[in-house]
N, C-alpha and C positions, 0 to 999 in steps of 0.2 A: 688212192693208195693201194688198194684190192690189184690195182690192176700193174701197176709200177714197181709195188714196192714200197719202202720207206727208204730207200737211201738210191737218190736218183745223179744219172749223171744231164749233164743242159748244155747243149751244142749253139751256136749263135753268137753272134757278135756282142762286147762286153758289157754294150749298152743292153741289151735284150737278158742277159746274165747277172747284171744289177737290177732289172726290174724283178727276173724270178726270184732272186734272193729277197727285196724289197718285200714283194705280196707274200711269199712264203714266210717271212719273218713276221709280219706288219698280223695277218692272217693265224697266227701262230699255229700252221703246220707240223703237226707229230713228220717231221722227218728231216734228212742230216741232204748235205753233197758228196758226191764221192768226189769231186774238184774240193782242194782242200782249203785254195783259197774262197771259193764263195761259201764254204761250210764256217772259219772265222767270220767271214763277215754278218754271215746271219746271224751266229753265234753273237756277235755284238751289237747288231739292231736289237735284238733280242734283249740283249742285256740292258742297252741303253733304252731300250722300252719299257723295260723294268725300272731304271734307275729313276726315268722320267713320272711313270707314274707313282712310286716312291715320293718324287720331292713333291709333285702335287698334292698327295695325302695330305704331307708333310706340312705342308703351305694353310691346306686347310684347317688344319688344328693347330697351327702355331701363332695364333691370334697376332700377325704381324712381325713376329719377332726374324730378322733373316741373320741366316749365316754362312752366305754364300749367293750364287747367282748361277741357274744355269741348271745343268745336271753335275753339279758337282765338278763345273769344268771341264766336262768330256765333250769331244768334238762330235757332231753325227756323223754317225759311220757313213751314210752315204756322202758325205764330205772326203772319207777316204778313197785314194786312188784303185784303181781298179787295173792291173795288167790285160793288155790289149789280146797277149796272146801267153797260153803257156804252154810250155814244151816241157816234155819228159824225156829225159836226158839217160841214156843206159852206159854203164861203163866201157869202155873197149875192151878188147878180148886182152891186151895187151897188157892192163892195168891187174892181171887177174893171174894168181899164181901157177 
């Protein structure tokens, strides 16, 4: 972090940008993406890491009783798709008063 930063950007193919998102989430990392889609998605392992060990707690002191399955029905993020490539698109000169 000392040496980066906390808000880094990750160059690489999308498979290699799901895995830093992955260990940076998984790892809970003090730090964000400046790509704003690998920044949701941590954002949401994150959450769903939370959520998860939530129902576990939950499981443990509910001496059996269930009221649902799963985490609440959320799918793992890394089941979410991942854009291959993204581009930053600037206005034309033309669009501009």
């Amino acid at each position: 972090m000392e040496r980066y930063g906390s808000n880094i950007t990750v160059h690489g193919t999308a498979d290699f940008k799901a895995q830093i998102v992955e260990v940076a989430a998984t790892a809970n990392l003090q730090l964000t993406f400046a790509d704003s889609t690998l920044e949701r998605k941590r954002v949401a392992l994150v959450n769903y890491s939370t959520l998860t060990l939530q129902e576990s707690n939950n499981d443990a002191t509910d001496r059996g009783r269930r009221t649902g399955s799963g985490a609440g029905g959320i799918a793992h993020p890394a089941e979410m798709p991942m854009p291959d490539m993204i581009m930053d698109v600037e206005p034309s000169g033309s669009d501009l008063p």
